[in-house]
KOLGU-4560 file (N, C-alpha, C; in nm, 3 decimals, padded with zeros to 5 digits):
<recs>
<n_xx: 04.722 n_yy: -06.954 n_zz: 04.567 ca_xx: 04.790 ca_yy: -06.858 ca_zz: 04.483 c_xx: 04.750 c_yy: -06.883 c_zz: 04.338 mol: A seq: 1 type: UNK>
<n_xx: 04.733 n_yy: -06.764 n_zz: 04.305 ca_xx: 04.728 ca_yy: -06.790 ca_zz: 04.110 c_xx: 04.803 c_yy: -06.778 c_zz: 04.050 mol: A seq: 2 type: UNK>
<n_xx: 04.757 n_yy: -06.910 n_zz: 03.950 ca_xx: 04.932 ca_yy: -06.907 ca_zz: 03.855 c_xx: 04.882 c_yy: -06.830 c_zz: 03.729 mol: A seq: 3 type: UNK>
<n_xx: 04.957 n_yy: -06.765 n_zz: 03.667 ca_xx: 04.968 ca_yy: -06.703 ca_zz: 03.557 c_xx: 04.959 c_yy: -06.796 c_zz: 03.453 mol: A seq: 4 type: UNK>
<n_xx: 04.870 n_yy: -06.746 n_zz: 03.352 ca_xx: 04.809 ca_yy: -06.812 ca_zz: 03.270 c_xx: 04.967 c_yy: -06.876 c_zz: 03.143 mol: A seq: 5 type: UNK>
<n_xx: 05.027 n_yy: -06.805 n_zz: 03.158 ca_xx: 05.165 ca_yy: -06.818 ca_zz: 03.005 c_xx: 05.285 c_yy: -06.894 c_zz: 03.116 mol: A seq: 6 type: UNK>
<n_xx: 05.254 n_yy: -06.934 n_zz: 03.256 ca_xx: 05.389 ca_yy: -07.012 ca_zz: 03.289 c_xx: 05.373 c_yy: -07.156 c_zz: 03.329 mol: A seq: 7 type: UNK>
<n_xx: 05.539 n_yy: -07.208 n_zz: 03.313 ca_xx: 05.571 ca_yy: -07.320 ca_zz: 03.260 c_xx: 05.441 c_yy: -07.396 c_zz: 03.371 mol: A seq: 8 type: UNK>
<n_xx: 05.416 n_yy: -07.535 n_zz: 03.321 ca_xx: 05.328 ca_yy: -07.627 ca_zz: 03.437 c_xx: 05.374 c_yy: -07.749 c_zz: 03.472 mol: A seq: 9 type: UNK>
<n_xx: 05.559 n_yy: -07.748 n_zz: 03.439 ca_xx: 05.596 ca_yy: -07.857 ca_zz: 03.496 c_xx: 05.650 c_yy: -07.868 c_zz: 03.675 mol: A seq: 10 type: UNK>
<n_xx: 05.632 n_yy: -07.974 n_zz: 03.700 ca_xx: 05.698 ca_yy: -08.015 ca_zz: 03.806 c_xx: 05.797 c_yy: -07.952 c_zz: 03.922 mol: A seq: 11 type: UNK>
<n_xx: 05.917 n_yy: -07.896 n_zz: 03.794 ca_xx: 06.011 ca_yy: -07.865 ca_zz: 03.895 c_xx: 05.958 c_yy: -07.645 c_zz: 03.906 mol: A seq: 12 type: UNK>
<n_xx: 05.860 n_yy: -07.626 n_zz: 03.791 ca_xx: 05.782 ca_yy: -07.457 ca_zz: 03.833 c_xx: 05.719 c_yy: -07.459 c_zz: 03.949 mol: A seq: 13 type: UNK>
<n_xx: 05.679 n_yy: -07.567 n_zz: 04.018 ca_xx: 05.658 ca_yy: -07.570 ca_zz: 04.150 c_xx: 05.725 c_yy: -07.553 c_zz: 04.236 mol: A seq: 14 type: UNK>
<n_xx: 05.860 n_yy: -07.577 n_zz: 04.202 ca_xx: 05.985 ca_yy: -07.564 ca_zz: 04.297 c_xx: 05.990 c_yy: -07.414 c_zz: 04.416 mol: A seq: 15 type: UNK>
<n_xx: 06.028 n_yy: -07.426 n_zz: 04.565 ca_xx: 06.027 ca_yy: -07.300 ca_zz: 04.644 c_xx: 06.207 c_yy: -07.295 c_zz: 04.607 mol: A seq: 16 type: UNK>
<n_xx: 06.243 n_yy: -07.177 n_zz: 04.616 ca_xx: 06.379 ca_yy: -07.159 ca_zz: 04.599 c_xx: 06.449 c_yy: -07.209 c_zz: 04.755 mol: A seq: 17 type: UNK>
<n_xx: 06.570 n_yy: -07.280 n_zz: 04.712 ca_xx: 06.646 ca_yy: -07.344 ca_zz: 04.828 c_xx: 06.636 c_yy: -07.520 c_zz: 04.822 mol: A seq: 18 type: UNK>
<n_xx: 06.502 n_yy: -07.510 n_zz: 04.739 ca_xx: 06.474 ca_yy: -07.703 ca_zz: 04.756 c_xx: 06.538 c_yy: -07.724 c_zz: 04.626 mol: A seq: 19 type: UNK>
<n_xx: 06.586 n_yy: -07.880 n_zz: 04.651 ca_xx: 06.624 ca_yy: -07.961 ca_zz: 04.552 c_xx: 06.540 c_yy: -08.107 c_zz: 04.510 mol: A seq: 20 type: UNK>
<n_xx: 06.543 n_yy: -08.154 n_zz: 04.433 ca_xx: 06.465 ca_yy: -08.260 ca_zz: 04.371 c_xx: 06.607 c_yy: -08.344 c_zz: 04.251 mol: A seq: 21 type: UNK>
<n_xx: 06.596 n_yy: -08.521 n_zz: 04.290 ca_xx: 06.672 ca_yy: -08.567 ca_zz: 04.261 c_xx: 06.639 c_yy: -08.568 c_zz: 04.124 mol: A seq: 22 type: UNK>
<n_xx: 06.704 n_yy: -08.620 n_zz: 04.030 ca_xx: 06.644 ca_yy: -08.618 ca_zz: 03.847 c_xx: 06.783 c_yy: -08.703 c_zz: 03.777 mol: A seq: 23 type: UNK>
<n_xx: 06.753 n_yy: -08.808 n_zz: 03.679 ca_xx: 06.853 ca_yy: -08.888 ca_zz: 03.606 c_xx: 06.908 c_yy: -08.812 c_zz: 03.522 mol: A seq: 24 type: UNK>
<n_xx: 06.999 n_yy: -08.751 n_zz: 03.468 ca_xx: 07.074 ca_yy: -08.720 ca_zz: 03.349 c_xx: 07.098 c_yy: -08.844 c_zz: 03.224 mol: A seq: 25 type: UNK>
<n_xx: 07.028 n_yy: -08.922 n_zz: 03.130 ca_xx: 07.132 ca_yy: -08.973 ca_zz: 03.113 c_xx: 07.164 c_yy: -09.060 c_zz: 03.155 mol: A seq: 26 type: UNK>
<n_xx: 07.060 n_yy: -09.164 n_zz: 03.270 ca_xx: 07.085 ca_yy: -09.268 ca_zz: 03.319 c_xx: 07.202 c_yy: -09.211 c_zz: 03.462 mol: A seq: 27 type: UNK>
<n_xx: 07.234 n_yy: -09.092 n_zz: 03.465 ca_xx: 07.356 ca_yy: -09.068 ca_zz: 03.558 c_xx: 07.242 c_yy: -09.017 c_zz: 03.684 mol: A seq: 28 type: UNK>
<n_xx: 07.267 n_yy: -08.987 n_zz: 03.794 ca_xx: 07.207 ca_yy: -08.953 ca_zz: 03.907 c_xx: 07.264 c_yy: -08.805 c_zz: 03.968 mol: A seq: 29 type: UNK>
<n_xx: 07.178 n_yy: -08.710 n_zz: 03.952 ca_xx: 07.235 ca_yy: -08.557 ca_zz: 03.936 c_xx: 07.110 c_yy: -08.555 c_zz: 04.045 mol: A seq: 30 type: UNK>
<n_xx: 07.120 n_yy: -08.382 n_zz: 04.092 ca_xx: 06.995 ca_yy: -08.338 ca_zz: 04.179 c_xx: 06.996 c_yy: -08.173 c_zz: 04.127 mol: A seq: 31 type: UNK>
<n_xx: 06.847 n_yy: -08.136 n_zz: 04.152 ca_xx: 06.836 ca_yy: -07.999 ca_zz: 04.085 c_xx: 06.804 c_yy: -07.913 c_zz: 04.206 mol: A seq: 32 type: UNK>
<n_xx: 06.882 n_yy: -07.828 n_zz: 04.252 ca_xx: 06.874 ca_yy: -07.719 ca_zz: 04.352 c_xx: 06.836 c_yy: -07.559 c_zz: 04.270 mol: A seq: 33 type: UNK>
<n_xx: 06.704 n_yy: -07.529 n_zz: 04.307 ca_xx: 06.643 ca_yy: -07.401 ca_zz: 04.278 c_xx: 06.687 c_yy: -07.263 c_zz: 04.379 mol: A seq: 34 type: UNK>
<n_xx: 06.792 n_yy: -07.263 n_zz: 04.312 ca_xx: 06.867 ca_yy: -07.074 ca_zz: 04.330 c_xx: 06.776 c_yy: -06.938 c_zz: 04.335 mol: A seq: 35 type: UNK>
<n_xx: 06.716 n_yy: -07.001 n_zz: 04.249 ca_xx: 06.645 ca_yy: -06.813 ca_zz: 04.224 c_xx: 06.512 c_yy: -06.861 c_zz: 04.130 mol: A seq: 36 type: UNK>
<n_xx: 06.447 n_yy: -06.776 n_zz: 04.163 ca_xx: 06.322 ca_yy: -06.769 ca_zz: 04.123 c_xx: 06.276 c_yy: -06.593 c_zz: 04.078 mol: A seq: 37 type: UNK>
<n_xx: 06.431 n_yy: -06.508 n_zz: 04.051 ca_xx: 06.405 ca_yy: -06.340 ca_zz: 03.989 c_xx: 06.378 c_yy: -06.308 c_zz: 03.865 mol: A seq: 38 type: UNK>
<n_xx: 06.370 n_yy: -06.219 n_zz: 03.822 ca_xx: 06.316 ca_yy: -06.178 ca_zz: 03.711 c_xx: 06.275 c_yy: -06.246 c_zz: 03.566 mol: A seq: 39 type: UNK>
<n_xx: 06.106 n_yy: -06.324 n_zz: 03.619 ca_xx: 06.111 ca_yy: -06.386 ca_zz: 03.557 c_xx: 06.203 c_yy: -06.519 c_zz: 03.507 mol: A seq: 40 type: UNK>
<n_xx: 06.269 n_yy: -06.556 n_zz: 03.577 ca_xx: 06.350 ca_yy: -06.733 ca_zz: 03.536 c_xx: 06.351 c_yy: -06.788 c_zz: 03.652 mol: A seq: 41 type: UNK>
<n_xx: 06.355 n_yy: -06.916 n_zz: 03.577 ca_xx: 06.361 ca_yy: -07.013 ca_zz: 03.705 c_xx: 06.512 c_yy: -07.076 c_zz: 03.682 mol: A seq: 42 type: UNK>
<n_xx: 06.585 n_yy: -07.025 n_zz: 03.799 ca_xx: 06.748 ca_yy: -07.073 ca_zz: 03.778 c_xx: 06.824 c_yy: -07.187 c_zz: 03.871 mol: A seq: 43 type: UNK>
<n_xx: 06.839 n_yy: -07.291 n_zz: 03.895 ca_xx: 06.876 ca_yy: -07.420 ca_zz: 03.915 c_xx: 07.005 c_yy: -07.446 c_zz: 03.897 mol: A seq: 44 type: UNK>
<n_xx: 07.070 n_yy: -07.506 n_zz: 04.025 ca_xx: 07.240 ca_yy: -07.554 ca_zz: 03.993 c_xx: 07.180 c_yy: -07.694 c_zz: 03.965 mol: A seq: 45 type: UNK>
<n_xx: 07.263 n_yy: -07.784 n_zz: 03.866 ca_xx: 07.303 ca_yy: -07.914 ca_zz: 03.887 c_xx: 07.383 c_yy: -07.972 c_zz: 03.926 mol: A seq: 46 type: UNK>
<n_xx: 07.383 n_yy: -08.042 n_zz: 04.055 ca_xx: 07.445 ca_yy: -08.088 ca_zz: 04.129 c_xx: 07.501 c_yy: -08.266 c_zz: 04.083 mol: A seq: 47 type: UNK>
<n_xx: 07.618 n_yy: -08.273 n_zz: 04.115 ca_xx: 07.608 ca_yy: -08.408 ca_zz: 04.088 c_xx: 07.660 c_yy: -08.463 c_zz: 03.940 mol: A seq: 48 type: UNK>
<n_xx: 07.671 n_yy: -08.382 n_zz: 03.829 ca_xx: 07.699 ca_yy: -08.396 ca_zz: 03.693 c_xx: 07.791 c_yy: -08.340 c_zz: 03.638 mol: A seq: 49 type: UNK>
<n_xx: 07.883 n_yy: -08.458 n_zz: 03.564 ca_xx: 08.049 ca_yy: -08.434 ca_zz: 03.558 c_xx: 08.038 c_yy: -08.293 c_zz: 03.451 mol: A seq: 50 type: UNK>
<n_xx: 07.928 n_yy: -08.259 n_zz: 03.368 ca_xx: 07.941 ca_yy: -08.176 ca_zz: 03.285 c_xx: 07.804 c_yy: -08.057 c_zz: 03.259 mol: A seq: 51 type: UNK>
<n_xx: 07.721 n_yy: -08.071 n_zz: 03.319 ca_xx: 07.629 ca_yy: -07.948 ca_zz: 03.314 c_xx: 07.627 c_yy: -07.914 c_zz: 03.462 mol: A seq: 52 type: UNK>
<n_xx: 07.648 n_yy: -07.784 n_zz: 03.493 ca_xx: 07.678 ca_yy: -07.727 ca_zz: 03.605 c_xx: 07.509 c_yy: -07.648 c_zz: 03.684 mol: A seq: 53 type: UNK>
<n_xx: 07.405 n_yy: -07.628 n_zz: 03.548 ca_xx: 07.348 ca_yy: -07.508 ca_zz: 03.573 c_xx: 07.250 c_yy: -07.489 c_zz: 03.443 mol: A seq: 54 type: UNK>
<n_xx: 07.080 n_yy: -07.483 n_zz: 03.464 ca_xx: 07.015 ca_yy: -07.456 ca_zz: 03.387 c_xx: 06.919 c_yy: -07.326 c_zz: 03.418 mol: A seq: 55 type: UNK>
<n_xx: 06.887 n_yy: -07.230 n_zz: 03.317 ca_xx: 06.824 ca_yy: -07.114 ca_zz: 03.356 c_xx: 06.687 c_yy: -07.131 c_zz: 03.258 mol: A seq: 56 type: UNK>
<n_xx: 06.574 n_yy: -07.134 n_zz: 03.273 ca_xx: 06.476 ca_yy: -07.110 ca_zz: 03.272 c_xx: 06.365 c_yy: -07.047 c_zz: 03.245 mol: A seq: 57 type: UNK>
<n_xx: 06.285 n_yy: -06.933 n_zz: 03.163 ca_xx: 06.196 ca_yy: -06.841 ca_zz: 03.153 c_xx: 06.044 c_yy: -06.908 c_zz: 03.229 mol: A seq: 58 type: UNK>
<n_xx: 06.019 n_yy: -06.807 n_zz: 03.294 ca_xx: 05.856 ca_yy: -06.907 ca_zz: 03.378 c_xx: 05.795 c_yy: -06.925 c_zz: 03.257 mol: A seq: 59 type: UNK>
<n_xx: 05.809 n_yy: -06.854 n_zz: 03.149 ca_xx: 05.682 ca_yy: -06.855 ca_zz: 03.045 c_xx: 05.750 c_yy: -06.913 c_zz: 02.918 mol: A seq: 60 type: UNK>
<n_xx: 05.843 n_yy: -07.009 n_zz: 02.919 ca_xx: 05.877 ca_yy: -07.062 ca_zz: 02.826 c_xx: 05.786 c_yy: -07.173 c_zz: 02.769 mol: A seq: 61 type: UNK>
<n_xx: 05.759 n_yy: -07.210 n_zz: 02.661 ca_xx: 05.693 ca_yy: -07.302 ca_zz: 02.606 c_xx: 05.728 c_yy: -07.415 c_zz: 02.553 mol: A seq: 62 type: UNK>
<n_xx: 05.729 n_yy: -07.497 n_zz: 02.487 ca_xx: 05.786 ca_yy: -07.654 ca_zz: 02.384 c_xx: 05.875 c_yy: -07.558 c_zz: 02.292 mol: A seq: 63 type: UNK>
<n_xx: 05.979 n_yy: -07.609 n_zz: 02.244 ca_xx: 06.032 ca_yy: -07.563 ca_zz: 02.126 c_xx: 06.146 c_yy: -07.462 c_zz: 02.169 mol: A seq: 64 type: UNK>
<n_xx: 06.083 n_yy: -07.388 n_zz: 02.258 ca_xx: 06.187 ca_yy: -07.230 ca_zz: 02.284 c_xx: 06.351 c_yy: -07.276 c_zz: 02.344 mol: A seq: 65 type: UNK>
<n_xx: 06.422 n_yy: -07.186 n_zz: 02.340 ca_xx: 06.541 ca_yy: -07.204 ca_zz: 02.406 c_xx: 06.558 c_yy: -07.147 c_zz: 02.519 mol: A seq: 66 type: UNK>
<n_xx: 06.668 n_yy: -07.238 n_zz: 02.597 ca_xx: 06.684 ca_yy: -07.200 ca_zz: 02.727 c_xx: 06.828 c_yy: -07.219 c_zz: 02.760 mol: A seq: 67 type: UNK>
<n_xx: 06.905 n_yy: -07.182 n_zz: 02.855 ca_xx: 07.002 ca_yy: -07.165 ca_zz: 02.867 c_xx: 07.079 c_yy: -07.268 c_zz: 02.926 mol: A seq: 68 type: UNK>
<n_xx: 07.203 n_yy: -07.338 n_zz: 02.882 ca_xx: 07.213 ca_yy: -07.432 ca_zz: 02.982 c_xx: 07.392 c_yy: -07.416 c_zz: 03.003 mol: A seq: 69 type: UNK>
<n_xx: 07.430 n_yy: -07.417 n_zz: 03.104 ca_xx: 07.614 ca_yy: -07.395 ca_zz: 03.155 c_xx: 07.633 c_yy: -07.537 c_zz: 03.168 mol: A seq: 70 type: UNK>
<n_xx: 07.767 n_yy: -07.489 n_zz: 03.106 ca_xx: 07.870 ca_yy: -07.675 ca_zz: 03.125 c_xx: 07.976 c_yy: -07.635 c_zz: 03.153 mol: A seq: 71 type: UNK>
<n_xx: 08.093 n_yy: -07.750 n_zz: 03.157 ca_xx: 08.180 ca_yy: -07.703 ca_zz: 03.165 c_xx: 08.231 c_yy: -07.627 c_zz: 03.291 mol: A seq: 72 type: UNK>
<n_xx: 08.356 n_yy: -07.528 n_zz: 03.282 ca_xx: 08.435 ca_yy: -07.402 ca_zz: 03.354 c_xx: 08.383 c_yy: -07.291 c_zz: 03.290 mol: A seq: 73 type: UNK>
<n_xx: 08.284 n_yy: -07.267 n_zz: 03.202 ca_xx: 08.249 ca_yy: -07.173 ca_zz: 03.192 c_xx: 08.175 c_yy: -07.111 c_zz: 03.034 mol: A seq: 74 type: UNK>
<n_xx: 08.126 n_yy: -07.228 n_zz: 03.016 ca_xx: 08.056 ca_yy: -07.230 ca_zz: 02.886 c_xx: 07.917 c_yy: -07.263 c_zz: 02.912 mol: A seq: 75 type: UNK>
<n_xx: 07.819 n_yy: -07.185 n_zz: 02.802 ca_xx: 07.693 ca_yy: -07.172 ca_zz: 02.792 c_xx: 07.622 c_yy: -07.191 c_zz: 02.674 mol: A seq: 76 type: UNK>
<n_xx: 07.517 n_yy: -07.236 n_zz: 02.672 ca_xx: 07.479 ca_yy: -07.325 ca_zz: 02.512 c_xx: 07.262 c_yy: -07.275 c_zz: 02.537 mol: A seq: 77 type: UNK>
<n_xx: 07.250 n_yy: -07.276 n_zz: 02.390 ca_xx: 07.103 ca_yy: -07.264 ca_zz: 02.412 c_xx: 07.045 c_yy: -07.414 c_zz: 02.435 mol: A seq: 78 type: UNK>
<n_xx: 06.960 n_yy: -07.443 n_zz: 02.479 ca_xx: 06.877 ca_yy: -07.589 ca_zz: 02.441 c_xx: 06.738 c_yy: -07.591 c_zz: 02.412 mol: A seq: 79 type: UNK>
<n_xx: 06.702 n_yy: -07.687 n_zz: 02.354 ca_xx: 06.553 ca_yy: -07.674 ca_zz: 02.336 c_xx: 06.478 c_yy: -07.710 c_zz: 02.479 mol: A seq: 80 type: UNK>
<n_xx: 06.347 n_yy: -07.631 n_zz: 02.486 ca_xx: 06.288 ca_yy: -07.680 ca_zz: 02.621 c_xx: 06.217 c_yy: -07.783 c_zz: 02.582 mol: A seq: 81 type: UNK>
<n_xx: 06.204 n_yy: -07.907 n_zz: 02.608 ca_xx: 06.100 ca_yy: -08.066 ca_zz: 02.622 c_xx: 05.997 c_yy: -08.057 c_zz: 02.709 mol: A seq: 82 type: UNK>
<n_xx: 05.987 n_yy: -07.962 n_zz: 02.751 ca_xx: 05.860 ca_yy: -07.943 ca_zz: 02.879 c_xx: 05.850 c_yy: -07.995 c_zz: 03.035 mol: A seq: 83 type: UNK>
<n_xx: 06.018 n_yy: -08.081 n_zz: 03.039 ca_xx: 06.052 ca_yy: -08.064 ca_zz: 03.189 c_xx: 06.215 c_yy: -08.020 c_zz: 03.232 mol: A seq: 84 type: UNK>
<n_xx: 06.234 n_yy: -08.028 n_zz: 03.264 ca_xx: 06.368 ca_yy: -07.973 ca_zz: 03.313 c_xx: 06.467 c_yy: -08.074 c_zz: 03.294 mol: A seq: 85 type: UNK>
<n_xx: 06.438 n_yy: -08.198 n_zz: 03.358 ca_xx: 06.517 ca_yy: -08.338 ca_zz: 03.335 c_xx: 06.468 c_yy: -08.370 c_zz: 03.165 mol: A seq: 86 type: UNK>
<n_xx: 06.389 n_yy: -08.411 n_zz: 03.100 ca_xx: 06.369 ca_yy: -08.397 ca_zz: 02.989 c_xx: 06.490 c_yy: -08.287 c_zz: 02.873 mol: A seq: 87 type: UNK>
<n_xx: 06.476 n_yy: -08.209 n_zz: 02.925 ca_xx: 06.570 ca_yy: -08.103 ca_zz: 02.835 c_xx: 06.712 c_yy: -08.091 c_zz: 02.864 mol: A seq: 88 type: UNK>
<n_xx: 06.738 n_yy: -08.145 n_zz: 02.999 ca_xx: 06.907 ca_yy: -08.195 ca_zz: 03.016 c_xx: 06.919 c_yy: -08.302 c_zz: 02.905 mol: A seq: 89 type: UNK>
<n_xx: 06.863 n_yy: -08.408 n_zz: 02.946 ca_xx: 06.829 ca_yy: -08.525 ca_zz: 02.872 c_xx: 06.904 c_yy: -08.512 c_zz: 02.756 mol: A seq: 90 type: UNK>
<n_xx: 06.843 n_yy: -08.419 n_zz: 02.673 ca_xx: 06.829 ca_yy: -08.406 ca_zz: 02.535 c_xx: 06.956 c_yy: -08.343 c_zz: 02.490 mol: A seq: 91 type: UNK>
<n_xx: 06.950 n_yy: -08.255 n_zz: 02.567 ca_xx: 07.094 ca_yy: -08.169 ca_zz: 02.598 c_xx: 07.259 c_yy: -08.234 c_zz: 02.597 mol: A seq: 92 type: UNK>
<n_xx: 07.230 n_yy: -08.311 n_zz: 02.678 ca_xx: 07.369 ca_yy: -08.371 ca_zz: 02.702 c_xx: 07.363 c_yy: -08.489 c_zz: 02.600 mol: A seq: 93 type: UNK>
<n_xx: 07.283 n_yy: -08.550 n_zz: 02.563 ca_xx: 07.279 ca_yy: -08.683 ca_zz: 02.448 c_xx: 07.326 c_yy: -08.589 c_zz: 02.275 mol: A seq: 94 type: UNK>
<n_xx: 07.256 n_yy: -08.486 n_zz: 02.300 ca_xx: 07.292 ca_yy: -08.383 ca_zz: 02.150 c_xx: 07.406 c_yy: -08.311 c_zz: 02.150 mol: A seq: 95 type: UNK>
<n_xx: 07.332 n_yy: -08.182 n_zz: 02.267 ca_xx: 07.376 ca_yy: -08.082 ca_zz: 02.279 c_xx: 07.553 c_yy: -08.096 c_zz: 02.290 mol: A seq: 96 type: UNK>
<n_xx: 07.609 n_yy: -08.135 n_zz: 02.421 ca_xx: 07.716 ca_yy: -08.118 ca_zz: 02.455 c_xx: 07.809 c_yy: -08.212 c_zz: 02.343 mol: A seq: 97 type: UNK>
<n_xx: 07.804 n_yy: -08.343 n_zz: 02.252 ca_xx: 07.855 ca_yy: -08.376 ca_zz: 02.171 c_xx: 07.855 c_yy: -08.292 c_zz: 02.037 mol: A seq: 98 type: UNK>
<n_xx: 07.810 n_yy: -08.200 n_zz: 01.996 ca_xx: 07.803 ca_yy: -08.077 ca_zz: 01.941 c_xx: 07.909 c_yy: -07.976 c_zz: 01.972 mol: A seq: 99 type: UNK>
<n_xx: 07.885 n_yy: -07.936 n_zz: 02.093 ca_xx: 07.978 ca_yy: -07.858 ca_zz: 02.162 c_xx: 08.079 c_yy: -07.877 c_zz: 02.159 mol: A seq: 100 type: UNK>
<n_xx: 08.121 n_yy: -08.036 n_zz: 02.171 ca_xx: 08.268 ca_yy: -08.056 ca_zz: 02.170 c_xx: 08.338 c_yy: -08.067 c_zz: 02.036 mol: A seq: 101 type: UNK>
<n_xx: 08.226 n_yy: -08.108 n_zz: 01.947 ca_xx: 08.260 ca_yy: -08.088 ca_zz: 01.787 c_xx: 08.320 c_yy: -07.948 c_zz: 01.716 mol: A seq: 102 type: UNK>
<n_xx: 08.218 n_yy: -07.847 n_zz: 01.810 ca_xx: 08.202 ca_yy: -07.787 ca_zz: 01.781 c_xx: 08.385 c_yy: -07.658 c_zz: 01.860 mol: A seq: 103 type: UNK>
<n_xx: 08.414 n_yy: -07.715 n_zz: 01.945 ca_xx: 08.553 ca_yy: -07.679 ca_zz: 02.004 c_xx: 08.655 c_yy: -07.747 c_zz: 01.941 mol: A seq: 104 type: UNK>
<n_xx: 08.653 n_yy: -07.873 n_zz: 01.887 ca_xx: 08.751 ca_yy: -07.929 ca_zz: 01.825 c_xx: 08.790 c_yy: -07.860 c_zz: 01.684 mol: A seq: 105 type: UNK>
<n_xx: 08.659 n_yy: -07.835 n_zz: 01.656 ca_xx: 08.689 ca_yy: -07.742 ca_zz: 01.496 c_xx: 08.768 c_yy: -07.627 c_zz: 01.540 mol: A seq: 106 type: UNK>
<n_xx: 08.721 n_yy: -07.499 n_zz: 01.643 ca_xx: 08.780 ca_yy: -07.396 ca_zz: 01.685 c_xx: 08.921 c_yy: -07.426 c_zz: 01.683 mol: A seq: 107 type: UNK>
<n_xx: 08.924 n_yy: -07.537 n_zz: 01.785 ca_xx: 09.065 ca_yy: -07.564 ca_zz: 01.820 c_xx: 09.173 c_yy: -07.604 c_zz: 01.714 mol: A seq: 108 type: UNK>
<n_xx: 09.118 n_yy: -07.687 n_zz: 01.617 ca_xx: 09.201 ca_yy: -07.711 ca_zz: 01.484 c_xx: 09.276 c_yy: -07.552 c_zz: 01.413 mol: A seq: 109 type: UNK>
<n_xx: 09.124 n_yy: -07.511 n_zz: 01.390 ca_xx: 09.142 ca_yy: -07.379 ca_zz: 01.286 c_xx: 09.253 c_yy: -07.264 c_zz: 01.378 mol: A seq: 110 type: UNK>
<n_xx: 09.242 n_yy: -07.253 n_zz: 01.503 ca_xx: 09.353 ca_yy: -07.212 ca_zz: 01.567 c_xx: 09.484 c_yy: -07.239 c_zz: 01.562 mol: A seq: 111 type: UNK>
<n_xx: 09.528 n_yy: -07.382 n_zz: 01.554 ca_xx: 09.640 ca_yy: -07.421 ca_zz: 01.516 c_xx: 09.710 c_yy: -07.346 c_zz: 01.414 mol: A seq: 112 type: UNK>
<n_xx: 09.857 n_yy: -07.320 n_zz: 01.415 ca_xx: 09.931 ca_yy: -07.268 ca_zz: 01.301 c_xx: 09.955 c_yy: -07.416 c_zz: 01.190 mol: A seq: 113 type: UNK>
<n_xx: 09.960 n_yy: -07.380 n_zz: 01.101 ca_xx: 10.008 ca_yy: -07.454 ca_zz: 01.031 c_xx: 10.157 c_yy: -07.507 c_zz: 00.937 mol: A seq: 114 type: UNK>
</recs>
């Protein structure tokens, strides 16, 4: 099969939808199950991890770009792509989600009455 010249060439773009592949979070032990492979994204549950549920993907994403990543009951955050999938959790949950929660604690303050 030919791969298209603009998509991703890591590891888990090889993935057939239905397989999973184990991957560290973080030193934590998570596994990545490939859901869908439609329009254009490559979409993945994370299994196994007290706080990212779910990463979505563009086949033709590059270094730098953003990608989508679910935490939580129902929250969604951009992340930078690192050029693998475990790589960009990685980065994600060491940055990203301590951000997030900074970033809810402020909400949550400024909500308060005073």
């Amino acid at each position: 099969m030919k791969k298209l010249m603009n998509q991703r060439q890591d590891a888990h773009a090889t993935m057939q939808v239905g397989n999973t592949r184990a991957i560290e979070i973080n030193g934590k032990p998570a596994s990545l199950e490939l859901v869908s492979k439609e329009n254009g994204f490559d979409d993945f549950n994370v299994n196994g991890h007290d706080e990212v549920r779910r990463i979505c993907v563009p086949q033709s994403t590059k270094n730098g770009e953003r990608v989508n990543v679910y935490f939580g009951e129902s929250s969604k955050r951009g992340a930078v792509w690192k050029g693998t999938v475990e790589a960009t959790l990685n980065a994600f949950v060491k940055e990203g989600l301590s951000r997030s929660t900074a970033d809810h604690e402020l909400t949550s303050k400024q909500a308060q009455p005073h």
